[in-house]
N, CA, C and O atoms as CSV, one atom per row, in Angstrom:
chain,resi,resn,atom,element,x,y,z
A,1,UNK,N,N,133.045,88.928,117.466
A,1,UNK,CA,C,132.680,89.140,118.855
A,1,UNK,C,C,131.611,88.134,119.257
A,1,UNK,O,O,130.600,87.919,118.589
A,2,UNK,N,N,131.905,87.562,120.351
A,2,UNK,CA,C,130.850,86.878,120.993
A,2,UNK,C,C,129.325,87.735,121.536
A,2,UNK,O,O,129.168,88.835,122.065
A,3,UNK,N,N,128.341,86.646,121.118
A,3,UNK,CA,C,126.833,87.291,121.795
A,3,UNK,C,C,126.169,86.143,122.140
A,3,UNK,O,O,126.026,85.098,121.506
A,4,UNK,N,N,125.776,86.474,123.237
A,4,UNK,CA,C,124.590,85.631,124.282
A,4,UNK,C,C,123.573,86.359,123.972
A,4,UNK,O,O,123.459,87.413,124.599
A,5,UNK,N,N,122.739,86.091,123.129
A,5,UNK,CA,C,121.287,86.646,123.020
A,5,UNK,C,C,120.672,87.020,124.518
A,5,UNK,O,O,120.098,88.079,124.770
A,6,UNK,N,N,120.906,85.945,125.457
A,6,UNK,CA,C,120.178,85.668,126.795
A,6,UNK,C,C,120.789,87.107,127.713
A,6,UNK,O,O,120.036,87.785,128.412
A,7,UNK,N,N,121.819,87.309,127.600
A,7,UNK,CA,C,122.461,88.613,128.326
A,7,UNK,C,C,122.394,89.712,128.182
A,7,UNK,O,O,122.842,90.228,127.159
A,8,UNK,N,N,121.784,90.465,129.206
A,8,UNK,CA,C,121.400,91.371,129.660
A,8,UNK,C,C,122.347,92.404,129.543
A,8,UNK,O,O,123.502,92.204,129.918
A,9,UNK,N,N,121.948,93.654,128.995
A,9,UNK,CA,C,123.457,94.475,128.801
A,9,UNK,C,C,122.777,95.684,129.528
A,9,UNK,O,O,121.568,95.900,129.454
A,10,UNK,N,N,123.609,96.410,130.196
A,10,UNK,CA,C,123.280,97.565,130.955
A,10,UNK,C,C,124.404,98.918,130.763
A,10,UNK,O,O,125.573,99.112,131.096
A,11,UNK,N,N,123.191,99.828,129.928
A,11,UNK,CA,C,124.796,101.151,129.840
A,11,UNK,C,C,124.564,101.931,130.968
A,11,UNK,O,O,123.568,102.209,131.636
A,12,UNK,N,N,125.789,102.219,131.005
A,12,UNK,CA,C,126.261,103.433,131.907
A,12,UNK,C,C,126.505,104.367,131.504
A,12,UNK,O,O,127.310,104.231,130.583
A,13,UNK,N,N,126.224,105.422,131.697
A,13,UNK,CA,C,126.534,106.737,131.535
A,13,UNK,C,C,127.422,107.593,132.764
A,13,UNK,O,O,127.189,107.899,133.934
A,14,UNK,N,N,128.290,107.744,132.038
A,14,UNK,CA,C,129.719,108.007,132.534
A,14,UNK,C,C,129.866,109.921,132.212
A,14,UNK,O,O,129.625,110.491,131.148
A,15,UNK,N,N,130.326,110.546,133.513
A,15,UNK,CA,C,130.208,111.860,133.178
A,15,UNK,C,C,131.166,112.457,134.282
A,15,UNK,O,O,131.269,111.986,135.415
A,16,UNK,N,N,131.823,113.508,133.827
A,16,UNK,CA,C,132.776,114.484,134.586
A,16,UNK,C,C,131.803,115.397,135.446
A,16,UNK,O,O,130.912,115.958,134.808
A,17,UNK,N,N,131.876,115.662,137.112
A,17,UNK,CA,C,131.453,116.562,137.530
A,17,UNK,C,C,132.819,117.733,137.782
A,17,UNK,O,O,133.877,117.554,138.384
A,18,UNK,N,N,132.408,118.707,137.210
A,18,UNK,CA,C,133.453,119.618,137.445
A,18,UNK,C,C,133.318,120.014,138.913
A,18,UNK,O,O,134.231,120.170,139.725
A,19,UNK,N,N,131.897,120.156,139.112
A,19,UNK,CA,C,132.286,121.040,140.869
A,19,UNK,C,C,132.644,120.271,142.063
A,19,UNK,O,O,133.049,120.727,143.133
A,20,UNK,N,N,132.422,118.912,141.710
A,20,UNK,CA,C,132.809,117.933,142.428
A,20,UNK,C,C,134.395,117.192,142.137
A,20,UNK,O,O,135.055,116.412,142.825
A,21,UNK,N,N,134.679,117.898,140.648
A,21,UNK,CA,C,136.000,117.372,140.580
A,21,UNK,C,C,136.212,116.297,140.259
A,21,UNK,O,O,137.439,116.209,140.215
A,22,UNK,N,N,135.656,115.111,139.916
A,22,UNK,CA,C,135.484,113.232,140.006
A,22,UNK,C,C,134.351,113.032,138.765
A,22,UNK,O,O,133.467,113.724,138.260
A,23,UNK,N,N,134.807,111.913,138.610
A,23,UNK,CA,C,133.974,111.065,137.476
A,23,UNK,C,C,132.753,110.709,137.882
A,23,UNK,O,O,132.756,110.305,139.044
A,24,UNK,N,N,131.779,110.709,137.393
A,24,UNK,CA,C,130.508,109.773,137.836
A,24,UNK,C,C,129.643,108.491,136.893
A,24,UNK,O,O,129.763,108.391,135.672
A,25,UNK,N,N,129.247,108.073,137.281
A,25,UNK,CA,C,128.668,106.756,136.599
A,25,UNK,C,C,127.187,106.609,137.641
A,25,UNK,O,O,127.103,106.598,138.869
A,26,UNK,N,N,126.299,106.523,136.761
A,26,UNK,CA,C,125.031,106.238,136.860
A,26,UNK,C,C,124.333,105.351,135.855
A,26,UNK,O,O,124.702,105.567,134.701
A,27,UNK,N,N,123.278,104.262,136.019
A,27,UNK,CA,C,122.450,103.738,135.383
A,27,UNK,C,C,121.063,103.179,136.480
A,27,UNK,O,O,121.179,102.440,137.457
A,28,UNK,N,N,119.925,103.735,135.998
A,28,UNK,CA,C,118.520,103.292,136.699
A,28,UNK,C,C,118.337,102.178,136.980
A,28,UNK,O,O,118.263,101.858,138.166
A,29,UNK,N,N,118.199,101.181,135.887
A,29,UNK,CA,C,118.210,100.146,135.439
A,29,UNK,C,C,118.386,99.086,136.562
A,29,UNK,O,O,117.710,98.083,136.790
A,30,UNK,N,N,119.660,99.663,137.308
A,30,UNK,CA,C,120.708,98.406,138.050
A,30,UNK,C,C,120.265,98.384,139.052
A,30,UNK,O,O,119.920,97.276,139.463
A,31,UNK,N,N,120.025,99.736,140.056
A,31,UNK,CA,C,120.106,100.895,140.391
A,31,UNK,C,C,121.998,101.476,140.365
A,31,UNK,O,O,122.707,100.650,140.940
A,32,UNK,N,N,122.400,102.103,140.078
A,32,UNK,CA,C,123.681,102.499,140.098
A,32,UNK,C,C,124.032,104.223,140.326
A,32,UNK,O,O,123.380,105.141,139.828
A,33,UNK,N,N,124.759,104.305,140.860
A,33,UNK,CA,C,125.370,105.813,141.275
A,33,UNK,C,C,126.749,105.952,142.034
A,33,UNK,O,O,126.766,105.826,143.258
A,34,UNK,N,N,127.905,106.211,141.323
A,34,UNK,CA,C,128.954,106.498,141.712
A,34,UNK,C,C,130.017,107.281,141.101
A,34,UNK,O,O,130.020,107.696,139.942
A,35,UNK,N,N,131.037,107.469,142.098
A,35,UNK,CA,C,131.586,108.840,142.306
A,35,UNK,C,C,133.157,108.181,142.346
A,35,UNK,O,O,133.396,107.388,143.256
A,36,UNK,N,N,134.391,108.553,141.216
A,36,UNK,CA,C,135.644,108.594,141.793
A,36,UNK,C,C,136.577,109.829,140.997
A,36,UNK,O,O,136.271,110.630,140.113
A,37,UNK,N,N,137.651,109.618,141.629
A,37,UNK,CA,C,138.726,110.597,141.443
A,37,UNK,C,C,139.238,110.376,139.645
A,37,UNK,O,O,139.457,111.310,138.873
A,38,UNK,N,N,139.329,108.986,139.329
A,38,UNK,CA,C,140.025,108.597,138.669
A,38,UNK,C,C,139.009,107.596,137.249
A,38,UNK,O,O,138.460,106.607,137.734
A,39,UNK,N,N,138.804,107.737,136.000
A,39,UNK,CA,C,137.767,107.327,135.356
A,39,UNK,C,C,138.162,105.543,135.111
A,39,UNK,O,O,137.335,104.720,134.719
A,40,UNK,N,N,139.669,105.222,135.465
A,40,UNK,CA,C,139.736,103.865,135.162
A,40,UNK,C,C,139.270,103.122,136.900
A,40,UNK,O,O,138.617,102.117,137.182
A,41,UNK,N,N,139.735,103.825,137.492
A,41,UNK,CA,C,138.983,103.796,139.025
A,41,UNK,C,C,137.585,103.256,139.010
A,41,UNK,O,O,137.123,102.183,139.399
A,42,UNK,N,N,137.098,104.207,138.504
A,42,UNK,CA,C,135.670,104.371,138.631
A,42,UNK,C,C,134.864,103.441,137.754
A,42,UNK,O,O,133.697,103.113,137.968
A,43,UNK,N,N,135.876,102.922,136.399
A,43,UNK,CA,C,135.403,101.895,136.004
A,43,UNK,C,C,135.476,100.679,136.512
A,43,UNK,O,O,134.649,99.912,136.018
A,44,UNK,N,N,136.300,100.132,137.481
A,44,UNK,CA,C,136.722,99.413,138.197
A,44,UNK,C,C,135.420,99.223,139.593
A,44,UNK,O,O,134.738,98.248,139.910
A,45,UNK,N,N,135.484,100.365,140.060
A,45,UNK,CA,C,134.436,100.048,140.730
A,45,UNK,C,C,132.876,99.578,139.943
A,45,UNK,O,O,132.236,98.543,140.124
A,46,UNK,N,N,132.647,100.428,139.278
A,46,UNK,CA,C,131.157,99.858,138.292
A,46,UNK,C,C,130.936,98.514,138.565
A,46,UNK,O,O,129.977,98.106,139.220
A,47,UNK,N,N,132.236,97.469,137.834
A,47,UNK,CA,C,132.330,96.735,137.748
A,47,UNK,C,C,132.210,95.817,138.970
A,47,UNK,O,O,131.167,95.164,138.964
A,48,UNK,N,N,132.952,95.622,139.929
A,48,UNK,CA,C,132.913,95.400,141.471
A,48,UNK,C,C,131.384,95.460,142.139
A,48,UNK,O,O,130.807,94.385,142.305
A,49,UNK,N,N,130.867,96.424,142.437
A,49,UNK,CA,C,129.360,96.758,142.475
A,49,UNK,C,C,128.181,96.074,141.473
A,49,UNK,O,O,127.127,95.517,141.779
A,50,UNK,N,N,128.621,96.267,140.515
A,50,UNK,CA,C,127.576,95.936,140.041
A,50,UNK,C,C,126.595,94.538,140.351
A,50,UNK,O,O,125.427,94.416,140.720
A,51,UNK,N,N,127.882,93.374,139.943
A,51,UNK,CA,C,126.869,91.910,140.394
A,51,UNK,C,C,126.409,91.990,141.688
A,51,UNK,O,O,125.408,91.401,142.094
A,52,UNK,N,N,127.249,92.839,142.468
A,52,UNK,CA,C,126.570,93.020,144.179
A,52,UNK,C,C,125.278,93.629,144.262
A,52,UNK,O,O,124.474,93.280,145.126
A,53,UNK,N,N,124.930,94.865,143.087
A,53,UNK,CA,C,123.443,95.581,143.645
A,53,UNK,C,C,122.628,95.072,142.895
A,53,UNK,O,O,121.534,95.615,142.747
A,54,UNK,N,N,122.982,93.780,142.163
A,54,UNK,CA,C,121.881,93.511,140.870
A,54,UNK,C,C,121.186,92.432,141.733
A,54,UNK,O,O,119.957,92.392,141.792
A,55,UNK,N,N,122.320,91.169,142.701
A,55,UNK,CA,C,121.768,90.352,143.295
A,55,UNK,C,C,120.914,90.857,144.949
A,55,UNK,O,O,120.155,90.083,145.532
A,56,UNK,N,N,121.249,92.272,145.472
A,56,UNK,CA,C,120.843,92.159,146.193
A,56,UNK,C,C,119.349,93.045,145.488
A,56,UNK,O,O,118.520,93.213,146.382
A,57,UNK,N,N,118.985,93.487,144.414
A,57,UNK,CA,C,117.670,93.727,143.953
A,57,UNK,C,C,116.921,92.522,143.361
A,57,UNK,O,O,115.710,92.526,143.140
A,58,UNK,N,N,117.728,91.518,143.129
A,58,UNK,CA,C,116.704,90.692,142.970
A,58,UNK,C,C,116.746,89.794,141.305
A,58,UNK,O,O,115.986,88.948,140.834
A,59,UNK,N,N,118.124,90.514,140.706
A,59,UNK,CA,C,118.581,90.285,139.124
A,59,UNK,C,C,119.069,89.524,138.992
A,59,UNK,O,O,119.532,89.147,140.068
A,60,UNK,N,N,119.432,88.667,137.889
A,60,UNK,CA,C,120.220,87.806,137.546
A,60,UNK,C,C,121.396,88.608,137.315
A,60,UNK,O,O,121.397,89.528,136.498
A,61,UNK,N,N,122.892,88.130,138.353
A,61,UNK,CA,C,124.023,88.887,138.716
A,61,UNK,C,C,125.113,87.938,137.738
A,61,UNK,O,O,126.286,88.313,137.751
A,62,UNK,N,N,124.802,86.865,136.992
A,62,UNK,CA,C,125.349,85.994,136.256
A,62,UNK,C,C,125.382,86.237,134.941
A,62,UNK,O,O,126.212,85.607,134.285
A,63,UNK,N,N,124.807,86.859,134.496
A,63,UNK,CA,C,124.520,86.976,132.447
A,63,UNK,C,C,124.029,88.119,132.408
A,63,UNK,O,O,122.818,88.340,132.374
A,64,UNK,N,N,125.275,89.320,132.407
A,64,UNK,CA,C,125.118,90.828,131.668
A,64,UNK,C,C,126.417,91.238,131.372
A,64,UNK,O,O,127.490,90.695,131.632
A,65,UNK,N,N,126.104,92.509,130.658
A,65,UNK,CA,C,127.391,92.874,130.082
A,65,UNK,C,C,127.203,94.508,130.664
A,65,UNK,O,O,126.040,94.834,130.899
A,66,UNK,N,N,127.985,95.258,130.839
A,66,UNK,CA,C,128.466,96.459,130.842
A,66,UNK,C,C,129.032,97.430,129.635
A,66,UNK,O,O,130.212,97.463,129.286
A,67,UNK,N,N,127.870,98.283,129.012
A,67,UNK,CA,C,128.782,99.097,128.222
A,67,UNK,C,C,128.361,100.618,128.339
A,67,UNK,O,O,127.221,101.077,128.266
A,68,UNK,N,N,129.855,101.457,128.587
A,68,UNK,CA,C,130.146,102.850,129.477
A,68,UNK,C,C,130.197,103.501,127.899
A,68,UNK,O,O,130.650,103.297,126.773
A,69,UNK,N,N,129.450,104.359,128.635
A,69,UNK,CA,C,128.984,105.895,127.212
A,69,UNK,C,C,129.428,107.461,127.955
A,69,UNK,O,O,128.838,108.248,128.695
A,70,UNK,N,N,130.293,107.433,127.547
A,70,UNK,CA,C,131.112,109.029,128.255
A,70,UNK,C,C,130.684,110.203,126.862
A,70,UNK,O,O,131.038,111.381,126.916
């Protein structure tokens, strides 16, 4: 497996809401919080979002990795 020492890895914590019915994904870090029907969905979005809320906080949106902990 490849490693960039330099890259930034950010977990997610990935969790079923039953009363809500939908997957969720949260991490502080990024800031991150979201909600779907579907957990490959929802990984999909993570992904999508993410370089978007990292650059508009101010992160380097170029060199990280994503790894989801259900």
């Amino acid at each position: 497996m490849w490693y960039n020492k330099n890259m930034k890895e950010y977990l997610i914590d990935v969790f079923w809401d039953d009363e809500a019915k939908a997957w969720g994904a949260v991490n502080d870090e990024i800031p991150l919080a979201l909600e779907s029907d579907s957990l490959d969905l929802l990984i999909e979005r993570v992904g999508i979002t993410t370089p978007e809320i990292l650059a508009l906080n101010g992160k380097d949106a170029s060199q990280y990795s994503l790894r989801f902990h259900v």
